[in-house]
C-alpha positions as a Markdown table, in Angstrom:
| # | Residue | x | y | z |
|---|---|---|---|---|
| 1 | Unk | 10.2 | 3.7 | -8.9 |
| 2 | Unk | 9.4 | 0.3 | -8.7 |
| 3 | Unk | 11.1 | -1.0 | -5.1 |
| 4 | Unk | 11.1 | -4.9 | -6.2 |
| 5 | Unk | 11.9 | -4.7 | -9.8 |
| 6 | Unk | 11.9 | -8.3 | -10.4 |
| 7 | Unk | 9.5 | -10.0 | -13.1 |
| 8 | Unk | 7.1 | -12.1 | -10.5 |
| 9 | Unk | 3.9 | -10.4 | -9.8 |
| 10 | Unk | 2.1 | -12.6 | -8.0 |
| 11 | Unk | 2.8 | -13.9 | -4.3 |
| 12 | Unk | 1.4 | -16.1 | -2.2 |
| 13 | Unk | 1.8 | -16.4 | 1.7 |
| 14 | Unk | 5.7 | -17.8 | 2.4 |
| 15 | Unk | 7.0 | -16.6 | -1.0 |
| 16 | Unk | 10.3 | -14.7 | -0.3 |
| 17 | Unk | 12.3 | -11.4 | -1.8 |
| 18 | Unk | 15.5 | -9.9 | -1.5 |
| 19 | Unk | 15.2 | -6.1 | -0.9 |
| 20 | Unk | 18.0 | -3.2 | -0.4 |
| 21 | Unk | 18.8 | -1.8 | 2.8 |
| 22 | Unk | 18.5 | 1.4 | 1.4 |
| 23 | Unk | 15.4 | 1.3 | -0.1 |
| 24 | Unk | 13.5 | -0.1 | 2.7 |
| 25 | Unk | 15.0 | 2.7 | 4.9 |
| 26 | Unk | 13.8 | 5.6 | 2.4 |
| 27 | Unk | 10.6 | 3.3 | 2.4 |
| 28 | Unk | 10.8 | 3.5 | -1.4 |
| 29 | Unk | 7.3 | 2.1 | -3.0 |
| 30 | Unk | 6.4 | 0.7 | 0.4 |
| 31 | Unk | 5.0 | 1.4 | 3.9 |
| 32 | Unk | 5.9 | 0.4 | 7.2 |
| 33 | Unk | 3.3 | -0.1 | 10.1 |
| 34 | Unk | 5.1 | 0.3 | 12.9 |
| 35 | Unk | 1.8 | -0.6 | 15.1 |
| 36 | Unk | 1.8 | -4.6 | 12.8 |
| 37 | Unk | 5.7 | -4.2 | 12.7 |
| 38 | Unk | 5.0 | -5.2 | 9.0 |
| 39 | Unk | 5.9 | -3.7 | 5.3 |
| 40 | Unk | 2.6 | -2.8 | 3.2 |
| 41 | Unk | 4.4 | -3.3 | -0.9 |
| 42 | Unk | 2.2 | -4.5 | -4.1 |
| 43 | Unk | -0.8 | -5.5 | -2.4 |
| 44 | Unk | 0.9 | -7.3 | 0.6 |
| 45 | Unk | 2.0 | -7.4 | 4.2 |
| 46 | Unk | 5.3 | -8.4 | 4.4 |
| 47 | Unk | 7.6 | -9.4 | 7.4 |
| 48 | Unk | 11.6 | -9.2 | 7.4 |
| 49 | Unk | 12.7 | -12.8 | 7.4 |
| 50 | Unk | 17.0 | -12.5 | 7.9 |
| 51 | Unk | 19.7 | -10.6 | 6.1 |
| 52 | Unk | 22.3 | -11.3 | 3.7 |
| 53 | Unk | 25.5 | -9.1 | 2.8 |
| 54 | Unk | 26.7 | -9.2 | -0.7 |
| 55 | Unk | 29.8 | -9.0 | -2.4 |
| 56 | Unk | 29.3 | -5.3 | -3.8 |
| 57 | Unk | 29.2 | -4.4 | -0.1 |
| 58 | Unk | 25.5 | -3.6 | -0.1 |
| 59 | Unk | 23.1 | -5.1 | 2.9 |
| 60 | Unk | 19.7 | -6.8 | 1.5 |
| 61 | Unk | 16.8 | -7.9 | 3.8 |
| 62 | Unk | 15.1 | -10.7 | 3.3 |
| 63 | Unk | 10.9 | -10.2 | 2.9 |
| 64 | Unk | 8.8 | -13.1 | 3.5 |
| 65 | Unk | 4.9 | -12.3 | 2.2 |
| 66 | Unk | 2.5 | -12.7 | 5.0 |
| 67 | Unk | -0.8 | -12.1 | 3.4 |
């Protein structure tokens, strides 16, 4: 299961994505290094940038690529 199915697939440092809450918690299609306090997804570190809630009730974090 793809955890960012979105049509970009390339991403440069300070490129942003909107992610579920619940599949970062399940850690669906990504790592977390707890050491780095960074996500490991498609190739890249990325950091949690902010939050947003939606309409639908659902939480989504904010990833900004770091590397």
């Amino acid at each position: 299961m793809d955890p960012f199915p979105i049509a970009k697939t390339s991403w440069l440092p300070g490129d942003t994505r909107e992610v579920e809450q619940s599949r970062v918690r399940q850690e669906i299609g990504m790592e977390y290094d707890s050491y780095r306090r960074i996500y490991l997804a498609d190739g890249h570190e990325w950091q949690i940038a902010g939050q947003i809630a939606r309409e639908d009730g659902k939480k989504y974090y904010i990833f900004e690529c770091i590397s």
